[in-house]
C-alpha positions, 0 to 999 in steps of 0.5 A, spaced: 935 526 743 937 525 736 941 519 733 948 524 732 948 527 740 947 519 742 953 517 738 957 523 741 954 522 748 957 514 748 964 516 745 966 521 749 963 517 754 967 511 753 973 515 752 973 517 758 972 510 761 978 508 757 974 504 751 975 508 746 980 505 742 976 502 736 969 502 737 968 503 730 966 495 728 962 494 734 957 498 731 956 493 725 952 488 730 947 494 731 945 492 724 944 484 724 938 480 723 935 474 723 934 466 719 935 459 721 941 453 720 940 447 716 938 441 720 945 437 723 944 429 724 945 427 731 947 421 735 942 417 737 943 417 745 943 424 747 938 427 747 934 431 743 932 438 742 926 441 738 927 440 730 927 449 730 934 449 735 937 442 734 940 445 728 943 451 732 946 447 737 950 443 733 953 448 730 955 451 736 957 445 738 961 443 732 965 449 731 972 449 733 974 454 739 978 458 734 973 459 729 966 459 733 966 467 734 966 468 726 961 463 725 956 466 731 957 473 727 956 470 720 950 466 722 947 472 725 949 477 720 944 471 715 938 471 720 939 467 726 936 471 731 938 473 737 932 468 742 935 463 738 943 463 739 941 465 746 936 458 745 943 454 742 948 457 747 944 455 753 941 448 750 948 446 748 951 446 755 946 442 758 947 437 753 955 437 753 956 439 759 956 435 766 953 439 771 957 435 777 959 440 780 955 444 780 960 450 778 967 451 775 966 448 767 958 448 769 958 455 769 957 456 762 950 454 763 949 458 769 952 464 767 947 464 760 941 469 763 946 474 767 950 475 760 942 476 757 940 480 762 946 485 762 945 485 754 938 487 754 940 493 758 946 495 754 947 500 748 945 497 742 952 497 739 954 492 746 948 487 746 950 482 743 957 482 746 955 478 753 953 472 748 959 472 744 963 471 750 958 467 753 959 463 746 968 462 747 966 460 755 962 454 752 967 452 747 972 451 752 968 449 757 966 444 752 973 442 752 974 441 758 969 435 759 971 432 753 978 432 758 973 429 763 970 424 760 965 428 755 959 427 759 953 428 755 945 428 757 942 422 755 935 420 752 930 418 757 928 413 760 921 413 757 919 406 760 920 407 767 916 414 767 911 414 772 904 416 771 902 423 770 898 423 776 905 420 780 908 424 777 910 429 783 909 424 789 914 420 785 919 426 784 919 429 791 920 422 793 926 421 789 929 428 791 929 426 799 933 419 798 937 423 792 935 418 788 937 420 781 935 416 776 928 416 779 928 423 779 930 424 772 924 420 770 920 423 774 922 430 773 921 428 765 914 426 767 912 432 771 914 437 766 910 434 759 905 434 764 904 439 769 904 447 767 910 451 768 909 454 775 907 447 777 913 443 776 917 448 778 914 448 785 918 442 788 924 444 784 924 451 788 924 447 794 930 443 792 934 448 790 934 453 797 935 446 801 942 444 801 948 450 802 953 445 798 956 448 793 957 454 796 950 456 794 950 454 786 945 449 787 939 454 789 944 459 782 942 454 778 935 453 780 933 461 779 937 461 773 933 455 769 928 459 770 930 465 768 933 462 762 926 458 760 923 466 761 927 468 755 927 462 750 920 459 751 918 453 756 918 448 750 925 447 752 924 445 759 924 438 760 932 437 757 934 443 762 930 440 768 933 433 768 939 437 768 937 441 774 935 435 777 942 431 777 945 438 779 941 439 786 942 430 787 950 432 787 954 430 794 960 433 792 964 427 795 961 427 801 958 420 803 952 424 807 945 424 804 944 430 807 943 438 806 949 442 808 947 448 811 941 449 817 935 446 812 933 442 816 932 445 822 929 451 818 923 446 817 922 447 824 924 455 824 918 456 818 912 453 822 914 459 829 914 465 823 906 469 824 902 466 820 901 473 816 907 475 816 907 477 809 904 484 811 909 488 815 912 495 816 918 497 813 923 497 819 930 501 818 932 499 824 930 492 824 935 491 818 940 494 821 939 489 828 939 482 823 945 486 819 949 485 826 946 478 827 949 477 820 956 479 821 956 476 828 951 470 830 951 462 827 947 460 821 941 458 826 942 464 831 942 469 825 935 465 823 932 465 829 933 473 829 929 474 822 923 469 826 923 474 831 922 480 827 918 477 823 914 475 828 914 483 832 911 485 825 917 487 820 917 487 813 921 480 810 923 486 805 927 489 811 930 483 812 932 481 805 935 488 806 940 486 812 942 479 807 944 483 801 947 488 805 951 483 809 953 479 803 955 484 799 960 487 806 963 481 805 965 481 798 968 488 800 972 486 807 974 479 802 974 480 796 974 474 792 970 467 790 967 465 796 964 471 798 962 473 791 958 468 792 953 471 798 951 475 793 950 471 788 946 465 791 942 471 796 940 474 789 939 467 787 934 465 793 931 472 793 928 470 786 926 463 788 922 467 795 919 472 789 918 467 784 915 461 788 908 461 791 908 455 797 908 459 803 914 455 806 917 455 801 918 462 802 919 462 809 925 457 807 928 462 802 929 468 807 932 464 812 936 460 809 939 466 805 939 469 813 943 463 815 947 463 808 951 469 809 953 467 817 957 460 813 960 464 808 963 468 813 965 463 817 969 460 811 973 467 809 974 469 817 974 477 814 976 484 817 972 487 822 971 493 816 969 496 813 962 497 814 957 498 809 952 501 812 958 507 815 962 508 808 964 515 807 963 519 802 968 522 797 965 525 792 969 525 785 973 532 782 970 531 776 961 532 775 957 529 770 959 523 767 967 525 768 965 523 775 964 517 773 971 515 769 973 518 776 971 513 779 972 508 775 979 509 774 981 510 782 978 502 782 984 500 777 988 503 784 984 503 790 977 499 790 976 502 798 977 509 794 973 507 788 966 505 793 967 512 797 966 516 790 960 512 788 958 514 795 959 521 794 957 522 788 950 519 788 949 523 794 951 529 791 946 528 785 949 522 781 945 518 777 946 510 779 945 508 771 950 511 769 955 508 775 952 501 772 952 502 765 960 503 766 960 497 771 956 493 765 961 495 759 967 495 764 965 487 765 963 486 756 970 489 755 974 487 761 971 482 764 975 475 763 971 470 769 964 467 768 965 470 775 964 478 773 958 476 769 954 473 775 956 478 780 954 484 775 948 483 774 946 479 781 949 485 785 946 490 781 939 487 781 939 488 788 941 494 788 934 495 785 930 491 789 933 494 795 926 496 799 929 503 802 932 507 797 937 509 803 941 502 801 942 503 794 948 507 795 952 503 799 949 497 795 952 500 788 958 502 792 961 494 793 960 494 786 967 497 786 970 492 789 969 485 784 969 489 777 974 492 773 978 499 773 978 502 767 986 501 767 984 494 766 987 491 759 981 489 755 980 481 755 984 477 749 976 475 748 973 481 746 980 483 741 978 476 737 971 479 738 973 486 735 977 482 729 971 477 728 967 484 727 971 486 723 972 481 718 965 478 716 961 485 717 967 489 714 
């Protein structure tokens, strides 16, 4: 496909998703590479970066909000790399924001490798418009801990680091008592003497215990990861610290204890076969831990799974009922809470796929069964409507105008919207291309840490769904969280656009 039909093929594709209006600059970021900034003084408690990114996340610190996009473009457009401002954004929100709780200003930490992940995916043209936003959602996150009491990560306390050698004993220890300055120690310790896979072993462990937070602990814990993956380990012990402190929130609550049914799925984990990692795919199984999901108590629900497994189904059948059972929430609720079953089941489903200590494994698939039921317990929803029962409805149009149908019935009627997407994938329709609407819908639109998270957690597992049966109906929910195409663009991405255009012309 030559570069012209490409372009022609994108215009009227966002001309019919109601994003056609001056598109002309965004075409400038394609054109933008990479250099590094000058080395920046820095205080003498935080803590400090590697010399190669330091430099990076002062300025973004330093910037003003009104000011920060122009800097972003100009210092890319002067050869700052995109790893690098992916580096800075990330670091600086560990080094500036608190993340007690773990969420609201917190989640421009969290939210950095859904914004990475839907940029990698997108048009060259779109790439880097996540992380622009990504940058204005620090800057007034930033603001909002200085009005907290301008929390910074310090330094730490080298004297009281364990012995390599203790080093994981001693943070294991640490976590159980929800001890935090010996976990931070501890951690620190782990970390410049462990491999990757090794110190993130305990870590996979703490972050699929505790339920507080609606789920941001084991969110935060995947999405370190991830982040690492992408800007390079050697940034790891600044963010583990952070992830440590995060885990140890009690969120006000007096009891050291986990929320959720951790506990006795410790016990659960030892009843699972022992080679229950080899099992057949079961349709039928998925759709009996779906109802006990909809329907029994965290422990029940988990008690169901175990028996499944056990009866040989595969886990991957069962991960399905839990994203599918998220995901119907959302659209019998729509909202915050329920918003988060996708996003911490998608958050425990890379932690079951990324760990490898067997019970951490079991632990990660029945705290996702049991998850779901609290979720739901807490927004009391409707009795419909039912995922795996949605109607079909396919669009008038066909091609990709089927697609700016549908996007403009989810402006006037989410439940209409899912029905189109059902019939239009059954009729042939190519789920890309739902998403790649979806995704410049959330660029464009999207004004919430919330669209960025959710996008890039639902369409994820849309992708992992182990029976293709489930990717319609999956991809269908997604209309009930993203914006229509009626939506206005976001005053966001206007100062982006304005930004594009003044320092690249």
């Amino acid at each position: 496909m030559d570069g012209t039909f490409r372009r022609r093929r994108f215009l009227q594709s966002a001309s019919a998703l109601g994003l056609g209006a001056g598109l002309g600059h965004w075409g400038g970021l394609a054109a933008i590479t990479p250099a590094r900034a000058e080395d920046l003084k820095v205080g003498p408690d935080a803590v400090r970066f590697r010399p190669e990114i330091e430099p990076v996340v002062r300025w973004i610190e330093e910037t003003p909000r009104e000011r920060a996009l122009e800097v972003a473009i100009a210092q890319l457009k002067e050869g700052l790399s995109y790893r690098d401002l992916l580096a800075g954004l990330f670091l600086a929100g560990i080094r500036n924001i608190k993340p007690r709780p773990v969420g609201f200003k917190f989640h421009a930490v969290m939210v950095i490798n859904s914004a990475h992940l839907l940029g990698q995916t997108a048009a060259v043209n779109d790439r880097l418009l996540p992380l622009l936003w990504a940058l204005d959602n620090f800057k007034r996150s930033q603001e909002q801990d200085i009005k907290e009491g301008d929390w910074t990560l310090g330094r730490v306390d080298e004297a009281r680091l364990p012995r390599p050698d203790q080093a994981r004993a001693e943070f294991v220890r640490a976590m159980e008592a929800w001890d935090a300055d010996a976990a931070d120690t501890a951690v620190a310790a782990l970390c410049r003497d462990s491999g990757a896979a090794e110190t993130m072993e305990p870590l996979w462990r703490f972050g699929v215990r505790d339920q507080r937070n609606i789920g941001h602990k084991a969110i935060f814990t995947a999405q370190t990861w991830r982040t690492l993956q992408a800007i390079g380990w050697q940034h790891a012990e600044p963010c583990l610290r952070s992830l440590a402190f995060g885990l140890l929130d009690l969120h006000g609550d007096s009891r050291h204890v986990p929320v959720g049914p951790y506990e006795a799925n410790l016990e659960n984990a030892k009843k699972i076969r022992d080679d229950w990692a080899v099992g057949r795919p079961d349709t039928s199984a998925t759709r009996t831990l779906l109802e006990a999901i909809r329907q029994a108590s965290p422990e029940s629900a988990s008690a169901e799974a175990i028996g499944l497994l056990n009866r040989g189904v595969a886990a991957d059948s069962l991960w399905d009922a839990v994203v599918l059972g998220g995901s119907e929430l959302l659209m019998r609720s729509p909202g915050i809470i329920a918003l988060h079953a996708v996003t911490s089941a998608n958050a425990l489903h890379f932690i079951y796929g990324a760990s490898g200590d067997d019970t951490t494994r079991r632990l990660a698939l029945l705290q996702a069964v049991g998850w779901i039921p609290m979720f739901r317990a807490v927004v009391k929803p409707p009795a419909h409507p039912a995922i795996d029962a949605l109607d079909a409805d396919a669009p008038v149009a066909s091609g990709e105008a089927a697609v700016g149908e549908i996007f403009e019935t989810v402006s006037d009627n989410r439940s209409k919207a899912a029905e189109k997407v059902v019939g239009y994938l059954e009729k042939g329709g190519q789920a890309d291309l739902v998403f790649a609407a979806a995704r410049r819908m959330i660029f464009h639109k999207g004004r919430d840490s919330h669209d960025y998270k959710y996008g890039a957690a639902a369409w994820e597992e849309c992708l992992l769904a182990s029976d293709p049966k489930w990717r319609a109906p999956l991809a269908a929910a997604l209309m009930f969280h993203v914006p229509g195409a009626k939506t206005p663009d976001s005053p966001l991405m206007i100062r982006a656009h304005d930004a594009v255009a003044h320092v690249l012309g």
